[in-house]
N, C-alpha and C positions, 0 to 999 in steps of 0.2 A: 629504493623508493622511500619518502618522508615522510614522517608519519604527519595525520593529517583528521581536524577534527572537525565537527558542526558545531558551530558555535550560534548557531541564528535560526529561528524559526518562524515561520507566518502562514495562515490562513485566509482563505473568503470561504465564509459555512459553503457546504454542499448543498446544490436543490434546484431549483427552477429561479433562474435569475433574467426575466423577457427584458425587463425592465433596464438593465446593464449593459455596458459594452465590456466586451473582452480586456480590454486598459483598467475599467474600474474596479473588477476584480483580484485582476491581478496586481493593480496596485498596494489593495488593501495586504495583497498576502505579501509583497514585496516587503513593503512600511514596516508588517511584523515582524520580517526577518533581520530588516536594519535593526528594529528597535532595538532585539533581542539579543544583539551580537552589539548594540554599542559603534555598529560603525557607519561612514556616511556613503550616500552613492558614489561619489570619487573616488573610493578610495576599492569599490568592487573595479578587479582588474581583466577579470572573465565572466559572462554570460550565456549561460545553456537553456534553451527551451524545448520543452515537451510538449508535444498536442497535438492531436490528428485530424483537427479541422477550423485550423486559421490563418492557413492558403499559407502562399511564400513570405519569406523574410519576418513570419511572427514576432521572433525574438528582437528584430534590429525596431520593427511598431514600436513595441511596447518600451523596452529600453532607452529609445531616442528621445521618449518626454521624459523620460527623467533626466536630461541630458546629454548630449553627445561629448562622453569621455574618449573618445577611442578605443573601450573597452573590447575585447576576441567575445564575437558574436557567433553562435552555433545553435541550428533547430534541429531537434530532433522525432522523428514519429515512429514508433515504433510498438503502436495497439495499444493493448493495456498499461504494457510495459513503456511508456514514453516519458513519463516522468522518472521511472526508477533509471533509466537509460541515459538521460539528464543529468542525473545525480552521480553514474557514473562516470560520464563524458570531465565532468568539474573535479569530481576526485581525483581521478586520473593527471589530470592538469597538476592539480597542485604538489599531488604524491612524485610527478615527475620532476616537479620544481620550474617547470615552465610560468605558474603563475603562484603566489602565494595569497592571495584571497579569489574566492570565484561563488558564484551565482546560481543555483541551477529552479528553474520556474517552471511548474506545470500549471496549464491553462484551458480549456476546453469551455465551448457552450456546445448543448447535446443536438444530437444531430434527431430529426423527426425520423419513424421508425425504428429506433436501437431501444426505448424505453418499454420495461415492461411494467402492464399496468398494474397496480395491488386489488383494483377493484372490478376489473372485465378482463375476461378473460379472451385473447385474442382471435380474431377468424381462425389463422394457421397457425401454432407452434412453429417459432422463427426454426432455422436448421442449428443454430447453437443449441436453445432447448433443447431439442429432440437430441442433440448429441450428451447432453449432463443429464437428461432424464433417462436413455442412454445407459448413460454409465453409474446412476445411481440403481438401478434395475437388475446389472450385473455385481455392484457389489452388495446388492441384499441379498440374491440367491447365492452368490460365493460362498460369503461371509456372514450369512444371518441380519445384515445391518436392518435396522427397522424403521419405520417412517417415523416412531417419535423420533427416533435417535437421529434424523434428518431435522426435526420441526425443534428440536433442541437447539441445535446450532444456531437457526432465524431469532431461538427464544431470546437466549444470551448474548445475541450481538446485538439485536435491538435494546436490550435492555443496558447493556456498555453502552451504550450511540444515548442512551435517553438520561444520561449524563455527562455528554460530549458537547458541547456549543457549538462545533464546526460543521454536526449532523445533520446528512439530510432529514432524516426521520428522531425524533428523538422523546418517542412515545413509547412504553414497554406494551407487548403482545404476549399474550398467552399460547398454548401448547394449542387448544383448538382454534384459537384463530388462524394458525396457522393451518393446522390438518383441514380445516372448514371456508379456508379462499379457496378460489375458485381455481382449478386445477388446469395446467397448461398441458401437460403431460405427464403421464404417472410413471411416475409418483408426486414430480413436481407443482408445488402450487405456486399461485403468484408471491405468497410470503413465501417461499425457499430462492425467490430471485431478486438478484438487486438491481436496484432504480438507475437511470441514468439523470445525469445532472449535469449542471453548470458550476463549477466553480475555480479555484486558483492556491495553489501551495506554492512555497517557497522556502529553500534554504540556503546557510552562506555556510564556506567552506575555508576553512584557513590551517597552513601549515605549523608544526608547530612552535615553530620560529614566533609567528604572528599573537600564536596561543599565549608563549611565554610573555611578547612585550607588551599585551594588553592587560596582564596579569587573570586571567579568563580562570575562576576555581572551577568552575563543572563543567569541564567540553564534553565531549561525547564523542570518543574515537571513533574511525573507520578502521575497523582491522582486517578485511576485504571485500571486493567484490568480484562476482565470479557471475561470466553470463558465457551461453552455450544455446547450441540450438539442436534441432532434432539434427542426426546424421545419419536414420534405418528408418524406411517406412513402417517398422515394425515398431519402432520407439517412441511412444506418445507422450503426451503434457507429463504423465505423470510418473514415470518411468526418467525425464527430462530432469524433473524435479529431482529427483533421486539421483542421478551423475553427479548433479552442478550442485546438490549441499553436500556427497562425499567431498569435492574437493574445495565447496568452500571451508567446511571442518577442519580438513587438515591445513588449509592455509593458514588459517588462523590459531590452531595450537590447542584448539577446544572439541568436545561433541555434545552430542544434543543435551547429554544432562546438565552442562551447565550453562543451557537457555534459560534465562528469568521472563523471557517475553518472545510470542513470535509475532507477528503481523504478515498474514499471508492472503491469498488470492484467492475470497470466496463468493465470486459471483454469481454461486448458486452453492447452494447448501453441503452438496453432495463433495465440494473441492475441499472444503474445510476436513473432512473428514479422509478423505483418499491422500492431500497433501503432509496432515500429520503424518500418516503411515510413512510418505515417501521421505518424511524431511526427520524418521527413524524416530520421533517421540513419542512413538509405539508399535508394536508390531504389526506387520500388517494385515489388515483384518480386523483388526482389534480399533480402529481409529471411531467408531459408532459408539463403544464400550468408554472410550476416553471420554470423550464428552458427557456422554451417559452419565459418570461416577464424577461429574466436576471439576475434573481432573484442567479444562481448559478454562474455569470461571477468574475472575480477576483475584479469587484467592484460591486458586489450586496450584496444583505442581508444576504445569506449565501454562499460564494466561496464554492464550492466543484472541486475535483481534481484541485487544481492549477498549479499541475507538471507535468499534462498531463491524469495522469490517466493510467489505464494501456491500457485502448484503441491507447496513443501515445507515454508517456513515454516508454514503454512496457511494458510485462508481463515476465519476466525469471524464475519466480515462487519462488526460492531462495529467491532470493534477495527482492522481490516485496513489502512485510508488512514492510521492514526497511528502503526502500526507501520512502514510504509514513511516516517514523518519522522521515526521513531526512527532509522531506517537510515541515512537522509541524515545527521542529527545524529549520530552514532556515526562515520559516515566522513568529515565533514569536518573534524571534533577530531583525528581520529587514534587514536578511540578504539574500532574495530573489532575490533580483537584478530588471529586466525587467516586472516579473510576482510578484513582492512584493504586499501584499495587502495594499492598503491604510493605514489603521490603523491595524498594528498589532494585531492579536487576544489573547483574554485573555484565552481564552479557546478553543482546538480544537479535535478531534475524529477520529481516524483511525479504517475502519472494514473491515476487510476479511473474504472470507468463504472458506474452505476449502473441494473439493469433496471428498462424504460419510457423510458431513451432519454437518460440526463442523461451528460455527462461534466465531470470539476472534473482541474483541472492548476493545480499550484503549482511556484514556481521559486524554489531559495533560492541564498544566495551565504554566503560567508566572509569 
């Protein structure tokens, strides 16, 4: 396999976009990624799309106004996880040597019904809710976790997102704003969940062949990806989580302490906190306590969500897993802005899980 880096990144903010076609979005995030990588549409030789609701041949739509290259066209849907699955589809490619520049687009506009509201609270608690309210209710009696230690996590991610530009929400909330929205299921309120939206990420991928002869100072390796799916009806999301970062660690030659960054899967409060445990950057049980002590703030031991998360950033589903390796790539240039971490990370982790049981984690370096 070839080693193989991101050299390109692009956004459309997260949010409510009626106004827009799926093309103008994903345009804007497309443009950012050429800009950012220096190179021109012709010269992308693969194209991957992620999205789970923009019917057949999405990627061949959007791609064909910017030209028909002849470019290797591939969509992919695959829930949450469709963008990170995208990202993998392209690595892959190039890591094999089949292509040496490639593409990968997350895209979404939201679908009526999957949004929760911050401001009413819904007739019925959808059946996701009721499964993470659920499961936040089992690990407080487990574990002691406690509702600030839940309304902490909304606090911090809001507050990363309310220096993010790409953000759906990019306002900072307090501790009882959060305890004092109007509660979906308890212990969840509508600030412990996040929004669904419209928007579009994008990134380019090149081997390091392409890296050398563009003379490229700051790539941003891929040093694996690693996807698995449930295989026990006894083995859940987070359990999942825990398989598939053992063996992306060892792929990659590292463990968790030497994360500068993670960007993971918290579509409700309660993930943030059960996913630290599973992905070992604290014991388990203890993932309430990490937060708690700042331990995840953009200047603790380990940042987690620094772009908001998808509790603020949002959630578009598309786009979601490419926004989190715009983040990575943003922080380990140094080119964060407001929410930049201190010292750039040498090493950082993105993980999604995708409903029906899949989870993908990728691990990059500088």
């Amino acid at each position: 396999m070839r080693k193989v880096a991101v050299i390109g990144v692009g956004l459309h903010r997260y949010g409510k976009w009626d106004n827009k076609t799926s093309y103008r979005l994903a345009k804007e995030a497309i443009n950012g990624a050429l800009k950012t990588s220096g190179l021109e549409w012709d010269q992308i030789q693969s194209g991957w799309c992620g999205h789970i609701g923009q019917g057949m041949t999405a990627g061949a739509r959007i791609f064909s106004r910017y030209g028909k290259t002849g470019l290797s066209i591939t969509n992919v849907e695959n829930a949450s996880a469709s963008g990170s699955y995208a990202f993998r589809g392209a690595y892959l490619e190039v890591a094999s040597g089949e292509f040496d520049i490639a593409l990968a687009l997350g895209i979404d506009k939201r679908f009526k019904g999957l949004n929760v509201s911050k401001e009413k609270k819904p007739s019925q608690p959808t059946l996701v809710i009721k499964k993470f309210a659920s499961d936040a209710r089992a690990h407080m009696k487990k574990y002691g976790t406690t509702e600030e230690q839940l309304a902490i996590v909304s606090v911090k991610n809001h507050y990363n997102a309310s220096m993010n530009p790409y953000a759906q929400y990019q306002e900072e909330i307090t501790l009882d704003d959060v305890l004092n929205a109007p509660i979906l299921d308890y212990p969840l309120t509508a600030l412990h969940c996040c929004p669904i939206g419209d928007g579009a990420a994008a990134c380019i991928l090149a081997s390091e062949d392409i890296v050398k002869q563009m003379g490229i100072t700051k790539p941003v390796w891929v040093i694996t990806s690693v996807s698995k799916s449930e295989f026990h009806p006894k083995i859940d999301s987070r359990d999942l989580t825990m398989i598939t970062s053992q063996e992306a660690y060892k792929r990659a030659g590292i463990g968790p302490d030497d994360l500068g960054l993670v960007e993971l899967h918290d579509a409700f409060a309660i993930e943030e906190i059960s996913i630290s445990e599973q992905l070992d950057l604290c014991p388990i049980g203890k993932g309430g306590k990490l937060v708690e002590e700042g331990s995840t703030q953009i200047n603790g031991r380990i940042p987690i969500n620094t772009s908001g998360g998808l509790l603020a950033m949002g959630h578009p589903i598309g786009p979601t897993g490419i926004g989190q390796v715009a983040e990575v790539f943003w922080q380990m240039r140094g080119e964060a802005g407001k929410r930049q971490i201190p010292d750039p990370p040498n090493h950082a982790l993105t993980q999604m899980i995708g409903l029906g049981g899949t989870c993908i984690i990728h691990i990059f370096s500088r």
